[in-house]
C-alpha positions in Angstrom: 19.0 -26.2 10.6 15.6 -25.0 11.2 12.4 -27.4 10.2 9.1 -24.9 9.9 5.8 -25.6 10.5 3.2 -24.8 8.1 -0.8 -25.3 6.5 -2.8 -25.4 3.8 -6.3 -23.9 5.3 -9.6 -25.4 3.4 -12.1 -22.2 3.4 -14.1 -24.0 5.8 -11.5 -24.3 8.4 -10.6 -20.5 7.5 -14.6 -20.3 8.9 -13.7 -22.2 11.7 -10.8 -20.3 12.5 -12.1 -17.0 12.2 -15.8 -18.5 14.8 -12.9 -19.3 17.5 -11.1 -15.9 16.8 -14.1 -14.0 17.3 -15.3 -15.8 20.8 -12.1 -15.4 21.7 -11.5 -11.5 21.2 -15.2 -11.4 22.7 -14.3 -12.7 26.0 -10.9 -11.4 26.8 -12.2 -8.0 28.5 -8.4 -7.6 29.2 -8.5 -3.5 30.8 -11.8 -2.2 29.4 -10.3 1.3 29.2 -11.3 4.1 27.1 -9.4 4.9 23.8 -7.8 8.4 25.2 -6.0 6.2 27.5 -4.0 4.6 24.4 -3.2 7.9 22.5 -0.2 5.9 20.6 0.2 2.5 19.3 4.1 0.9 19.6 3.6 -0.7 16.1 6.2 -3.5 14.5 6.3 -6.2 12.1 7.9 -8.5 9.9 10.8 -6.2 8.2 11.2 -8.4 5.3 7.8 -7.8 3.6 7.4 -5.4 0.7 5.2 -3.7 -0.1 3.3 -3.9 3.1 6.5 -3.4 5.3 10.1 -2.5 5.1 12.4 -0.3 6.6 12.5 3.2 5.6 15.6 4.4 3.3 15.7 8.2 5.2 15.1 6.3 8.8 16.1 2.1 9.5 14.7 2.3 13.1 11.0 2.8 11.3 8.8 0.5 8.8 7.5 1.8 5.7 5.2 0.5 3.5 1.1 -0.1 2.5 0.2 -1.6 5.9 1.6 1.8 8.0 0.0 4.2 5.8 -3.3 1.8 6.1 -2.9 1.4 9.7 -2.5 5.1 9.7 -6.0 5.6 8.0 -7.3 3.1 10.2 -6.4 4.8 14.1 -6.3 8.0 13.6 -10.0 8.9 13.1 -10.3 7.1 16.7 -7.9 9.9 18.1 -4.9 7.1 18.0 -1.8 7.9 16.6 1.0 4.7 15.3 4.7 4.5 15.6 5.5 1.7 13.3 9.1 0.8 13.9 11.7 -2.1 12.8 12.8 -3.4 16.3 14.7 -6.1 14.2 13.8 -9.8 12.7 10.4 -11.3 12.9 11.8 -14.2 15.5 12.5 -10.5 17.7 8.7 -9.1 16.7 7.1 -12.3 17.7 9.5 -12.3 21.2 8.8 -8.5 22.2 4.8 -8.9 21.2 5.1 -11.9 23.5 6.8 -9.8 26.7 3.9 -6.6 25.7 6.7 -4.5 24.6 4.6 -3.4 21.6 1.0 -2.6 21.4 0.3 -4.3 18.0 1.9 -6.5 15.6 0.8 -5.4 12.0 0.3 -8.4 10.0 0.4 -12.2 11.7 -0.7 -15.2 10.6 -2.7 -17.7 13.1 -0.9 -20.4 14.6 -1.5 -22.1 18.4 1.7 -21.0 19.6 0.5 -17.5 18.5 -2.7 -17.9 19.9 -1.4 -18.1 23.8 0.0 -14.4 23.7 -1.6 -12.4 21.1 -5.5 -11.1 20.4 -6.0 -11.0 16.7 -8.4 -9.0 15.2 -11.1 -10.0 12.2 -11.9 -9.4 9.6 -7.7 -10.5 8.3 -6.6 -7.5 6.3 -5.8 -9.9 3.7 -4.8 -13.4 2.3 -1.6 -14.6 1.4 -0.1 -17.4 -0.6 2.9 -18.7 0.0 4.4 -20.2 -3.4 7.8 -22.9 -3.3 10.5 -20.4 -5.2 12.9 -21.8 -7.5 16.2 -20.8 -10.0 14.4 -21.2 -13.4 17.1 -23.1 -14.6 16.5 -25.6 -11.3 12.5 -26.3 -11.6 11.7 -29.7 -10.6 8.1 -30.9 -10.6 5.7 -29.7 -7.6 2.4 -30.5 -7.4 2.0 -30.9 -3.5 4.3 -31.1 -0.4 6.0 -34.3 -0.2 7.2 -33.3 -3.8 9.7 -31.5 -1.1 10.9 -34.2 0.5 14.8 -34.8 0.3 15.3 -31.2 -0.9 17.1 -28.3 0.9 14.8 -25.2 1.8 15.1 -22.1 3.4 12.9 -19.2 4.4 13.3 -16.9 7.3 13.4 -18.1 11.2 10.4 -18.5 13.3 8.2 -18.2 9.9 5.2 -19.9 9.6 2.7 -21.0 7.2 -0.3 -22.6 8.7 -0.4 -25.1 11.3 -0.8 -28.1 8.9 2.3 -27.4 6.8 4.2 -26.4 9.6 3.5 -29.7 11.0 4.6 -31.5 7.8 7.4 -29.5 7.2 9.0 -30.4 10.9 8.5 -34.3 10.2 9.2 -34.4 6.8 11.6 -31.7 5.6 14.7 -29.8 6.1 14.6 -26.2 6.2 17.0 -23.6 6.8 16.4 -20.7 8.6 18.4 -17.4 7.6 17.5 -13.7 8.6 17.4 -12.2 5.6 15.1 -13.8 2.3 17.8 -12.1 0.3 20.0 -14.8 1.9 17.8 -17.7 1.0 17.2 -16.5 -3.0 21.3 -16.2 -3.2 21.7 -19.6 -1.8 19.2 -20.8 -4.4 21.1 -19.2 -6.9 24.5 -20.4 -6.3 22.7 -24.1 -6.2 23.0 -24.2 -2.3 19.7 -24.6 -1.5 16.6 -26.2 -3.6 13.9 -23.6 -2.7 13.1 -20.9 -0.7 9.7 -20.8 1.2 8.1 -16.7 1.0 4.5 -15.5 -0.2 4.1 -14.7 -3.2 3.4 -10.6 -3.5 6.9 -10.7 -1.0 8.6 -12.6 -3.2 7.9 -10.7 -6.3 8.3 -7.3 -4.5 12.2 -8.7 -3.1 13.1 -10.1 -6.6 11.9 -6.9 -8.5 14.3 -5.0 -5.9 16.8 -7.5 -6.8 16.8 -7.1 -10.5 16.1 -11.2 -10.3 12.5 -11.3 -11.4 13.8 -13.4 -14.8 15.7 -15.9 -12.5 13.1 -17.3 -10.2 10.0 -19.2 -10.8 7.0 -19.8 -8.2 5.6 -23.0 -8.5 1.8 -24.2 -8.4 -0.1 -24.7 -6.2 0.9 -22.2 -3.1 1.7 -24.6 0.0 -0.5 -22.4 2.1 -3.7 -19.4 1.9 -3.6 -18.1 5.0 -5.0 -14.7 6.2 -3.2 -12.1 7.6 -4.2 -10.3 10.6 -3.8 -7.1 12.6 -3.1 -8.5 16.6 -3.1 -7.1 19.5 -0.6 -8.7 22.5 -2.1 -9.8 25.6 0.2 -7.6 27.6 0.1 -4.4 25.8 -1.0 -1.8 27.9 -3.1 -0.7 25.0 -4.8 -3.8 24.6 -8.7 -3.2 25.5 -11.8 -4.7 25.0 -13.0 -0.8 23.7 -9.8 -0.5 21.7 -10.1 -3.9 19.7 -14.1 -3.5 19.0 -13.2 -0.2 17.9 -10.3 -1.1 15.8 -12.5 -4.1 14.2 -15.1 -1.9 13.1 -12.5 0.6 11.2 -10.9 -2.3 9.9 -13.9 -4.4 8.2 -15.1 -0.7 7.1 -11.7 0.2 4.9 -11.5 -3.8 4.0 -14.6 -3.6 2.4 -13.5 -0.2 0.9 -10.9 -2.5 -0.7 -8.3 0.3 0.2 -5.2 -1.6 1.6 -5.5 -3.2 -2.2 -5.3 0.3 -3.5 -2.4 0.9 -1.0 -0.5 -2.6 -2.5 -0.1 -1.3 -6.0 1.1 2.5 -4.7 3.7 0.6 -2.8 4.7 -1.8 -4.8 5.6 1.0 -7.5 7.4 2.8 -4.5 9.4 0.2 -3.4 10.8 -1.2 -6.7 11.9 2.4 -7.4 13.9 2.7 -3.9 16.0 0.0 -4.9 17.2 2.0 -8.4 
């Protein structure tokens, strides 16, 4: 059994969050390098996250999805070119990103733990909730966490949802831990677990690719809002003071364009149509 930690984030601690971030990325002068010495980011992230990452149909060992054709847009005008692979689960991403055997890890959210090994960049590319999921047929009453209490979860291992829930979750409730959400929506199903624990865009790109969109429900309110961020890990060999300015400024330029939005919908569209 795996108990999670997770948070609902008030938009003032987001404010908070995000000061810290930025001191933080200011001072760590880790290798001030130019950019030609990085010509190629070792890209990975969390395989289980359509539309903004899954692996590719014509190649596993590589991620598809709205967040490598936006990282894509991002780099290369800076003379940087991405190799966005799946190097396995997320519990792996997070271990590798940890060791600096990737350069970045494309979509993170903020936790302490995090905090010690990787660089994160601002603006967050975006915000996510993440919604309780449950068999229609199964809804019970939610209306905030403790609602949870005595019930059988899952969602995949080492996720988290913000420090606060993840701290309530590992006193209060029991959550299993499984590599695949697939897993956790059959066990729901079948009436082996209550819930499952996944954002909400995930959730409805997974149970579109299912053919289960009519079986689950997403109940109100999200337990968390948390931003998601591009991060850099303190041991990449790519990881620069130049590089992450840089990176920052192409990033808050295309987040204003609203273009990984754009990206969302074309991918979204893509990936239902893979699984037909």
């Amino acid at each position: 059994m795996l108990k999670i930690r997770c948070n609902r984030v008030s938009s003032k601690a987001h404010k908070s969050w995000y000061a810290l971030l930025f001191l933080l990325c200011a001072s760590f002068g880790l290798r001030a390098a130019p950019l030609s010495e990085c010509s190629t980011l070792r890209v990975s992230g969390n395989p289980e996250y359509p539309p903004l990452l899954w692996p590719s149909v014509a190649s596993p060992d590589l991620l598809n999805g709205a967040v490598p054709q936006f990282l894509r847009e991002l780099v290369e005008p800076l003379g940087i070119k991405v190799n966005v692979r799946n190097i396995g689960s997320w519990a792996r991403v997070q271990r590798l990103a940890e060791l600096g055997e990737i350069d970045l890890v494309a979509g993170a959210f903020i936790t302490a733990e995090r905090l010690g090994y990787l660089d994160y960049i601002l603006p967050p590319m975006m915000h996510l909730d993440t919604n309780v999921w449950v068999p229609r047929r199964r809804m019970f009453e939610y209306r905030h966490w403790p609602d949870l209490e005595g019930k059988q979860g899952s969602t995949l291992i080492d996720n988290s949802f913000g420090e606060r829930f993840d701290s309530f979750a590992a006193d209060h409730l029991d959550i299993l831990g499984v590599r695949s959400i697939h897993q956790s929506y059959l066990m729901a199903d079948i009436g082996r677990i209550d819930y499952v624990l996944y954002e909400l865009l995930q959730g409805r790109a997974k149970l579109a690719r299912y053919g289960m969109s009519n079986d689950f429900v997403a109940l109100e309110p999200p337990v968390s809002r948390e931003g998601l961020f591009f991060a850099f890990p303190k041991l990449s060999r790519c990881n620069s003071k130049a590089l992450r300015e840089a990176f920052a400024a192409r990033l808050l330029e295309l987040t204003e364009q609203g273009r990984l939005e754009e990206l969302i919908e074309e991918y979204l569209i893509r990936y239902t149509e893979e699984g037909r």
